[in-house]
Wavefront OBJ file of the C-alpha trace (Angstrom):
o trace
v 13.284 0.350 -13.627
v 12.594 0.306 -9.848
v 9.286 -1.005 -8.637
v 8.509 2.087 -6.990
v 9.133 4.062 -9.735
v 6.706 2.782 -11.705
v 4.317 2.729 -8.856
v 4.857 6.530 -8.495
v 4.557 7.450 -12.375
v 0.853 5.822 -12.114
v 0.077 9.102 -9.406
v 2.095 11.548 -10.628
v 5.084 12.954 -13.101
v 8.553 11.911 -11.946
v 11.373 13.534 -13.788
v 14.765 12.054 -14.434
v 16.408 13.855 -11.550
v 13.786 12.572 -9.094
v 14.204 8.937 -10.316
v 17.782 9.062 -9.618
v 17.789 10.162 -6.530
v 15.077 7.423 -5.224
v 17.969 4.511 -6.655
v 20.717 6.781 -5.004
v 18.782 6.902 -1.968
v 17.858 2.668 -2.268
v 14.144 3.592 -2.083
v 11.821 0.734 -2.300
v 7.958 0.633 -1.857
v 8.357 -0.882 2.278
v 10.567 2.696 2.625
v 8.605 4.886 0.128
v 5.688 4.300 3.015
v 8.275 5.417 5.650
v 8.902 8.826 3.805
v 6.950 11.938 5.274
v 6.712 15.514 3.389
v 10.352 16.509 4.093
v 11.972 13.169 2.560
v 9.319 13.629 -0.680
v 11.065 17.042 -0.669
v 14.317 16.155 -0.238
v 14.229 13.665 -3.088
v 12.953 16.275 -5.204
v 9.069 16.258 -5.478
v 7.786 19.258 -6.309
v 4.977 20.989 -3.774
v 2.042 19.400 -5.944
v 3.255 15.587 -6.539
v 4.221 15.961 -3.270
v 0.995 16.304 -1.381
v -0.450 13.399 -3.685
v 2.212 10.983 -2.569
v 2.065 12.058 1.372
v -1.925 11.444 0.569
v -1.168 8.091 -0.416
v 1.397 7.285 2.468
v -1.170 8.880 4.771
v -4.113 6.666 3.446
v -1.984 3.199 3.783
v -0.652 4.102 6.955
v -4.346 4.573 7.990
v -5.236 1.138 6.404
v -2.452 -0.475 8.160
v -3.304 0.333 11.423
v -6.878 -0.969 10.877
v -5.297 -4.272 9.385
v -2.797 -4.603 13.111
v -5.869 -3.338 15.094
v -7.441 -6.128 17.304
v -10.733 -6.902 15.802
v -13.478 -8.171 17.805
v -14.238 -11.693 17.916
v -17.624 -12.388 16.849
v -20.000 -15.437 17.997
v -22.822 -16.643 16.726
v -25.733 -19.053 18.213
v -26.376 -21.957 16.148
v -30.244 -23.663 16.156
v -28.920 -25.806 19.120
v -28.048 -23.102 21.564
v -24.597 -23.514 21.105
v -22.077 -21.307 20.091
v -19.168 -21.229 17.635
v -17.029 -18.866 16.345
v -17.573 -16.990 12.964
v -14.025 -16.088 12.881
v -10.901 -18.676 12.797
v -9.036 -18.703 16.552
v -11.874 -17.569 18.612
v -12.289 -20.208 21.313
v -15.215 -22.563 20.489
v -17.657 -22.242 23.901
v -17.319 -19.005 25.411
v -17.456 -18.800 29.313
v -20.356 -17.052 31.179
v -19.818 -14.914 34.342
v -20.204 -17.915 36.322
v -17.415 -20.002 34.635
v -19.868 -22.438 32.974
v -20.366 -23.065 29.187
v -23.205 -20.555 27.947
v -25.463 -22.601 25.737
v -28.829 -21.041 26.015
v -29.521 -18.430 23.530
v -31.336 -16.217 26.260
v -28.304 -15.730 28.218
v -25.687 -13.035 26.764
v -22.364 -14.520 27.087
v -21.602 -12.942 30.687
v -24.521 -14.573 32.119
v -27.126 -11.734 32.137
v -30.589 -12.012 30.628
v -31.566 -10.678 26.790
v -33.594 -10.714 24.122
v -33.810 -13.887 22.053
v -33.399 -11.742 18.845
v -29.820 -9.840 20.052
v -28.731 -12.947 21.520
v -28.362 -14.996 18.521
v -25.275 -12.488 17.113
v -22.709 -12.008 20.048
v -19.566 -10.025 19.666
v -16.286 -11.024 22.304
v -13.448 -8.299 22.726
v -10.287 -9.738 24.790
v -10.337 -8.519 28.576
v -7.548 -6.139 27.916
v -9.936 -4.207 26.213
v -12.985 -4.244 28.164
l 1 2 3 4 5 6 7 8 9 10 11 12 13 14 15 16 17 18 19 20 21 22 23 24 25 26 27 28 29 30 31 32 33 34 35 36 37 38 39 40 41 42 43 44 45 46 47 48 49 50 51 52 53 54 55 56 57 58 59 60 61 62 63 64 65 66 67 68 69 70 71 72 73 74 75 76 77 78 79 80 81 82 83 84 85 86 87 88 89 90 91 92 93 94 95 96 97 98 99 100 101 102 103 104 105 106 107 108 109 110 111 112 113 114 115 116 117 118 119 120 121 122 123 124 125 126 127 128 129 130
């Protein structure tokens, strides 16, 4: 049996005809996320299994586009004053507004003045963004 048929008989009932038409139509789970309502109904889902499944493409197409999403990079202050990245391919020393290494924990990392408490967790997002 296909692997997205059994995924599908964990959400809902899949008759015979359905099943066939999902190897007819070469149907695995990478295209079973491509399917919107009209495919669901063209393969045979009836109007109840059918909103369930277009829930569940719906809710991992939403999770995917969090997962490609550009996440901020965040920085945090060690005891020293310097910085270094809490998450993996962040660059190691950020640069201040002046073009210098940031090192004090009393500077925010584009060279204005701030609190010593908010300035020990710093959060970077890539100048395409800002």
């Amino acid at each position: 049996m296909s692997e997205v048929v059994e995924f599908l008989r964990q959400h809902v009932t899949v008759d015979d005809q359905v099943v066939q038409n999902i190897i007819q139509e070469q149907i695995d789970l990478t295209s079973f996320y491509l399917l919107d309502e009209s495919d669901l109904k063209d393969l045979g889902f009836p109007l109840g299994p059918r909103k369930v499944l277009f829930s569940i493409i719906k809710q991992h197409r939403m999770e995917t586009a969090e997962m490609l999403s550009l996440p901020s990079v965040s920085i945090e202050s060690g005891a020293s004053g310097t910085t270094t990245p809490s998450s993996g391919g962040a660059p190691s020393t950020p640069r201040s507004s002046a073009g210098e290494a940031s090192t004090s924990t009393e500077q925010s990392l584009h060279g204005r003045g701030s609190s010593a408490s908010s300035a020990q967790h710093m959060v970077l997002q890539p100048l395409y963004l800002r």
